[in-house]
C-alpha positions in Angstrom: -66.1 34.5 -20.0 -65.3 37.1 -22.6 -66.1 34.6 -25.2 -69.4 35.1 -26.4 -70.3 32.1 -27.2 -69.3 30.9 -23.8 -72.9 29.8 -22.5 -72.4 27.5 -25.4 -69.4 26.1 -24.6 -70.7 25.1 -21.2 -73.7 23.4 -22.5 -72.0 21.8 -24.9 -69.0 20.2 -22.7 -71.3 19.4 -20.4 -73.4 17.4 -23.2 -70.2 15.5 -24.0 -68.7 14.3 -20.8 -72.3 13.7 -19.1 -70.5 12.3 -15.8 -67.6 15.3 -15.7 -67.7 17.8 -13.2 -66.8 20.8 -15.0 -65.0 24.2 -13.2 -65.4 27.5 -14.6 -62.1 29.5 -13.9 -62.3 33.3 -14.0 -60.9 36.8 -12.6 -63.8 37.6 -11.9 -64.6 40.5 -13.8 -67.3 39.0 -16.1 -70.1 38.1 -14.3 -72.1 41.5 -15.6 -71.9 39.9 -18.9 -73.8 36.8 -18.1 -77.1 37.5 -16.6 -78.5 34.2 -17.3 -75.8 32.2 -16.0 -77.3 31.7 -12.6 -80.0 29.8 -14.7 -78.0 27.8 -16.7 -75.8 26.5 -13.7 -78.7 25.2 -11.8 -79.8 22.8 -14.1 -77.1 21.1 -14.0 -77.5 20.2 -10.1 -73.9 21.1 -8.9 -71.8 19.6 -11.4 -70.9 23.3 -12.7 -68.8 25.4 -10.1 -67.3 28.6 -10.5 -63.5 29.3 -9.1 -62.4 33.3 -8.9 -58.4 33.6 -8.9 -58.1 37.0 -8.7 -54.8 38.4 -9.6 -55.2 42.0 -7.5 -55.5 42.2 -4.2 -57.2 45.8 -3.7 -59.7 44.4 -6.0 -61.7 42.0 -3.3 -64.4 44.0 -2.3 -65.5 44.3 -6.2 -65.3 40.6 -6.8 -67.8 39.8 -3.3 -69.8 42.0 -4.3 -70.4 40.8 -8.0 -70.3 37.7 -6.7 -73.2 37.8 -4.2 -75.2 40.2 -6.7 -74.8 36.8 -9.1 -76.6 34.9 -6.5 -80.7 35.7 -6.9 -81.9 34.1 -3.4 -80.2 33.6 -0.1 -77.1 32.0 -0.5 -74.5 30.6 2.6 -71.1 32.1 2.7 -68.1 30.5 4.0 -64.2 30.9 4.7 -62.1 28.7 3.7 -59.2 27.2 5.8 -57.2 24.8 5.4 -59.5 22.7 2.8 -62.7 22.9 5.0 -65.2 25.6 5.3 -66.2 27.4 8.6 -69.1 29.8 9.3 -66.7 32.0 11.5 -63.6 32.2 13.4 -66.0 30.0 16.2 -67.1 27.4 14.0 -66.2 24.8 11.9 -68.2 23.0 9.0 -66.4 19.6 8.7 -67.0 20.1 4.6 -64.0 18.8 3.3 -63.0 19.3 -0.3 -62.0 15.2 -1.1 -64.3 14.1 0.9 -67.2 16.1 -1.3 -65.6 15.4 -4.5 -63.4 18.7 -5.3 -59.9 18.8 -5.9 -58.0 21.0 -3.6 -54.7 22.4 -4.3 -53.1 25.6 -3.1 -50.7 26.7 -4.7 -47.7 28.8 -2.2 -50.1 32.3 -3.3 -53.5 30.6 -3.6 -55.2 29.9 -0.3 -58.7 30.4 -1.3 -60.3 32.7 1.6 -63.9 32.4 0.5 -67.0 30.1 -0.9 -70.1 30.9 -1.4 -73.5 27.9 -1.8 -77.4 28.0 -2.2 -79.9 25.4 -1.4 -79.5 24.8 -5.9 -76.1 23.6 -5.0 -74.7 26.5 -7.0 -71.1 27.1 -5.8 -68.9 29.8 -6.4 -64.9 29.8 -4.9 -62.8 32.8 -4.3 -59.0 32.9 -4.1 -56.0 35.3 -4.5 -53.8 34.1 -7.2 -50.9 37.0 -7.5 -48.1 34.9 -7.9 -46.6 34.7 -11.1 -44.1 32.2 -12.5 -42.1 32.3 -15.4 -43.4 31.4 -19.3 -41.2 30.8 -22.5 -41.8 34.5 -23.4 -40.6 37.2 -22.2 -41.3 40.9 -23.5 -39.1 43.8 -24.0 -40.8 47.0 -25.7 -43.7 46.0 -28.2 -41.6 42.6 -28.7 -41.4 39.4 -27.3 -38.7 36.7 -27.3 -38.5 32.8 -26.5 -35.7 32.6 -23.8 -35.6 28.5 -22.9 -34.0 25.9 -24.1 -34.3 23.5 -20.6 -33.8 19.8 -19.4 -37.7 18.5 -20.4 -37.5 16.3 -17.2 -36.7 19.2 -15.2 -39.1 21.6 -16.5 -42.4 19.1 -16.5 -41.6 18.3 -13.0 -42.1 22.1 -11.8 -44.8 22.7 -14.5 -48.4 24.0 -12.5 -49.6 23.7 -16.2 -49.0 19.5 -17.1 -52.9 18.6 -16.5 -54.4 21.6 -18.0 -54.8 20.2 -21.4 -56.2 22.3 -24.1 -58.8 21.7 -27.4 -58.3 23.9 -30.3 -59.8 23.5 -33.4 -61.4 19.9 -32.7 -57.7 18.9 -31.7 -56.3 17.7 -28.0 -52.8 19.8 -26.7 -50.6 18.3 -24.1 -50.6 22.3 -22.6 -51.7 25.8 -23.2 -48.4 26.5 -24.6 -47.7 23.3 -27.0 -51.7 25.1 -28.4 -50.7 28.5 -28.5 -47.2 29.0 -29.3 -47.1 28.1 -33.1 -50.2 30.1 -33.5 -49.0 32.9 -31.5 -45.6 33.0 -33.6 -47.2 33.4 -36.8 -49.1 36.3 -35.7 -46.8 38.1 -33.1 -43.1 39.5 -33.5 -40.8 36.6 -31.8 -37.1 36.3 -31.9 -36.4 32.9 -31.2 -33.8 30.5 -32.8 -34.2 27.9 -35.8 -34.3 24.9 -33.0 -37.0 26.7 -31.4 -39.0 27.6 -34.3 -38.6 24.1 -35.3 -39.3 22.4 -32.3 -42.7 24.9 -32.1 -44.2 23.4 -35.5 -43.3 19.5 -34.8 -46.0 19.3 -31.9 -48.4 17.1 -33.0 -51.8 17.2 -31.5 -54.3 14.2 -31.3 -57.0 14.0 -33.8 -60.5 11.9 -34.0 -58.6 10.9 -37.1 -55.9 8.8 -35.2 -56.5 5.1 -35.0 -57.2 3.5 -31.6 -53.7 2.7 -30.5 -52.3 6.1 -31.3 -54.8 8.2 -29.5 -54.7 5.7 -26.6 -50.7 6.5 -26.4 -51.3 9.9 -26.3 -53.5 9.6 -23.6 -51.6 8.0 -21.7 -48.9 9.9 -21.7 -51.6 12.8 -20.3 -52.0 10.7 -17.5 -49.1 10.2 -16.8 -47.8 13.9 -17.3 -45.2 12.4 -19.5 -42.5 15.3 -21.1 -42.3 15.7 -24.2 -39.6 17.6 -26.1 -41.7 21.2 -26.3 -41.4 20.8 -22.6 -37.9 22.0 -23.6 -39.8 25.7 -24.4 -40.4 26.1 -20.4 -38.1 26.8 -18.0 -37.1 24.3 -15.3 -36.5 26.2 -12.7 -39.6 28.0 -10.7 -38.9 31.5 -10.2 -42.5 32.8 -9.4 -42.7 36.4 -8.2 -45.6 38.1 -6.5 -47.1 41.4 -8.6 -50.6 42.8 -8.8 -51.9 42.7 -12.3 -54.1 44.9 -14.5 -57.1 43.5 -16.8 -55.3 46.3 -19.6 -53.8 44.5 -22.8 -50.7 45.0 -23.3 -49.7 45.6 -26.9 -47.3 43.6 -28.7 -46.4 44.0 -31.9 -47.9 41.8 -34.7 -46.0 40.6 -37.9 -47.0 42.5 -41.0 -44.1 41.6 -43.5 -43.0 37.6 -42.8 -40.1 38.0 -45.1 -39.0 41.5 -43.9 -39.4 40.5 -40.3 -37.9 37.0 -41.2 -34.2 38.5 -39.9 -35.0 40.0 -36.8 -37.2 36.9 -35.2 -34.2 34.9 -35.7 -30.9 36.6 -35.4 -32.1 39.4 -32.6 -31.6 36.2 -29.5 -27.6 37.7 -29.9 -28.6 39.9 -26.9 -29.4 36.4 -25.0 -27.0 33.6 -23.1 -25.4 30.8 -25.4 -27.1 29.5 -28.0 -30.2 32.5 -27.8 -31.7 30.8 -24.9 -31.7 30.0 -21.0 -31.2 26.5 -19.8 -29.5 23.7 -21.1 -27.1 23.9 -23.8 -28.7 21.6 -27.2 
């Protein structure tokens, strides 16, 4: 929501998959930048919901609150338990999540608590979501460092990220991190080894360009949640750890000499296990 074309975006996506039902994930910390988002959910009759995962727990009161200021007219609100609503600790509203067309999953840290619907069929979810697993970065001072080199069977098989496929720039990712990394490398101060870097800028993403068969393939192997050998980026063990975090950026530095910095990004993993990276050995 801090994009500010994101009203388009909705309208858009909505435009091209007509029969989708599209869900809005947030912290929650946006909705004062959206007055008119209220309005453009409700013409689309419920196909548009909202899920809050907010990652601080002493923060609940502010999320209710913006949430129930976002709603213009009476609204019901519900708990959540166990995948069905109730009114109260006295009464249950057999409204199951499957049976009304919404995926449920709870993850170990995500039990979401509380729901909120109007007569416009505007929904709006809220969940805790402070547990934290582990990424291919990790950061030490203003620096960051890829620290995997794992089994790609093993990792995709613990991965909460294998159906969250990503479009940038008109192009279709397997994963937020096959998208992001080799942009993110080229920007950001990484120490990573050749193999790394290498296996990074091999992804290739599908294009409109592709011919039939290719992009059907690739598709497939989305269903699926096929690995892939980025998947070896990711670790493949879950080590999640509960924290509370912040909405402050944390600054890492960027690249402003390639050549200069050239030595550092690639020769500074000495610090890490065999061969610069965790997991499996190459």
């Amino acid at each position: 929501m801090l994009n500010p074309e994101f009203d388009v975006w909705v309208e858009e996506i909505a435009k091209l998959w007509p029969r989708a039902s599209i869900l809005i994930i947030t912290n929650g910390t946006q909705f004062h930048r959206w007055p008119m988002l209220y309005k453009l959910l409700e013409k689309y009759q419920g196909r548009v919901r909202i899920d809050i995962n907010r990652h601080d727990i002493n923060a609940e009161a502010e999320v209710v609150r913006s949430v129930e200021q976002f709603f213009p007219g009476d609204y019901k609100k519900f708990y959540v338990n166990d995948g069905y609503y109730t009114q109260g600790p006295d009464h249950v509203q057999h409204f199951n999540f499957a049976d009304n067309g919404i995926k449920y999953e709870v993850w170990e840290d995500q039990t979401y608590k509380l729901a909120w619907r109007d007569d416009n069929q505007i929904f709006v979810r809220y969940g805790l979501a402070n547990t934290f697993s582990k990424i291919p970065i990790e950061r030490y001072d203003d620096r960051v460092k890829l620290v995997y080199w794992s089994d790609p069977t093993a990792a995709i098989s613990i991965c909460g990220g294998k159906e969250s496929h990503h479009f940038l720039n008109g192009k279709l990712y397997k994963c937020n991190v096959s998208a992001i990394l080799p942009n993110f490398i080229k920007q950001f101060d990484v120490a990573m080894t050749d193999q790394q870097k290498e296996l990074i800028e091999s992804y290739e993403p599908a294009e409109i360009t592709w011919n039939n068969d290719k992009l059907t393939e690739f598709v497939e192997g989305l269903r699926q949640a096929r690995c892939i050998e980025q998947c070896r980026l990711c670790p493949d063990v879950l080590d999640a750890k509960e924290f509370q975090a912040g909405i402050k950026k944390v600054h890492i530095k960027k690249i402003q000499n390639l050549e200069s910095e050239k030595h550092w990004r690639l020769q500074e993993t000495v610090n890490l296990p065999p061969y610069g990276i965790r997991g499996s050995n190459p």
